[in-house]
C-alpha positions in Angstrom: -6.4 -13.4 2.1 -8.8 -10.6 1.6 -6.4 -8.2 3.4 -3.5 -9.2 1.4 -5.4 -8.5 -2.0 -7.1 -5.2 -0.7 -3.0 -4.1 0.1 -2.0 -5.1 -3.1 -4.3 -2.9 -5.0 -3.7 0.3 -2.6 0.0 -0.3 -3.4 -0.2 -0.7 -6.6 1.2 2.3 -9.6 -1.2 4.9 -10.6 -1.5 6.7 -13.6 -2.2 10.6 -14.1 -5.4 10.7 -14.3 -6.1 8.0 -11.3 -4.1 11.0 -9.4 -6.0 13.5 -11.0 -9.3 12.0 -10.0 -8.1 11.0 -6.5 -6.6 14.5 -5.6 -10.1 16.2 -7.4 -7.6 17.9 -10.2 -6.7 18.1 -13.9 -4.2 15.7 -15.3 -2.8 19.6 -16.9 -2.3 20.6 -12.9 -0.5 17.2 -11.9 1.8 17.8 -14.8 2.6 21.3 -14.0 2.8 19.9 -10.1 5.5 17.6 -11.5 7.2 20.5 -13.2 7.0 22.6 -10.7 6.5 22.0 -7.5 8.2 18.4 -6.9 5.3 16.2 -7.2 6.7 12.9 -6.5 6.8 11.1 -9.8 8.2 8.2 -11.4 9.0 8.1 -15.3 8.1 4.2 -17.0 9.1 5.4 -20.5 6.3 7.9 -21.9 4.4 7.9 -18.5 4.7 8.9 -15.2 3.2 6.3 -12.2 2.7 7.4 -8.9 2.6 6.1 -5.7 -0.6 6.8 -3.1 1.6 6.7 0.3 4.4 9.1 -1.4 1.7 11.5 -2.2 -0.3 11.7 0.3 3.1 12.4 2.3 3.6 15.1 -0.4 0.2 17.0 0.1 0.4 16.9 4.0 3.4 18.4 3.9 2.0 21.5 1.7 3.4 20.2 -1.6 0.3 20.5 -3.4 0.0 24.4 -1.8 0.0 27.4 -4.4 3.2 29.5 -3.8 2.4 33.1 -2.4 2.0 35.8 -5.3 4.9 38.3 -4.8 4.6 41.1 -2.6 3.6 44.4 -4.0 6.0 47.3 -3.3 4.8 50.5 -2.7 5.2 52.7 -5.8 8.1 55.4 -5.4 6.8 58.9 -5.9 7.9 60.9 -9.1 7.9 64.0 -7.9 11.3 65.8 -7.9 12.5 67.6 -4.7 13.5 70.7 -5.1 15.7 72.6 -2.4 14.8 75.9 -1.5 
């Protein structure tokens, strides 16, 4: 009976902050994380829920991961080339 309950609360919907708490961020980075990088979410009218076992599939696959800042090109010279 004990197990039953304990599996009914690790299953159950959490909010944005709950997420925010158990992942160790802001509620403003799981909404950008939404927004951007495919944070699975669920809309219930004004909120979104979340599921524990969807995101921790989401983080171990690099979800939560900062994309790589562009490359800097080398700068192109400005001299002009003259031909002798």
């Amino acid at each position: 009976m004990v197990n039953k309950q304990i599996a009914e609360v690790e299953d159950r919907w959490l909010s944005v902050d709950e997420i925010g708490k158990y992942l160790g961020v802001s509620s403003d980075t799981v909404y950008r994380w939404i927004d951007k990088q495919g944070m699975p979410a669920h809309r219930l009218g004004r909120r979104w829920k979340f599921k524990k076992d969807e995101l921790d599939a989401w983080v171990k696959a690099g979800g939560a991961a900062e994309p790589a800042p562009p490359k800097k090109l080398p700068k192109r010279s400005t001299q002009k080339i003259t031909q002798e």
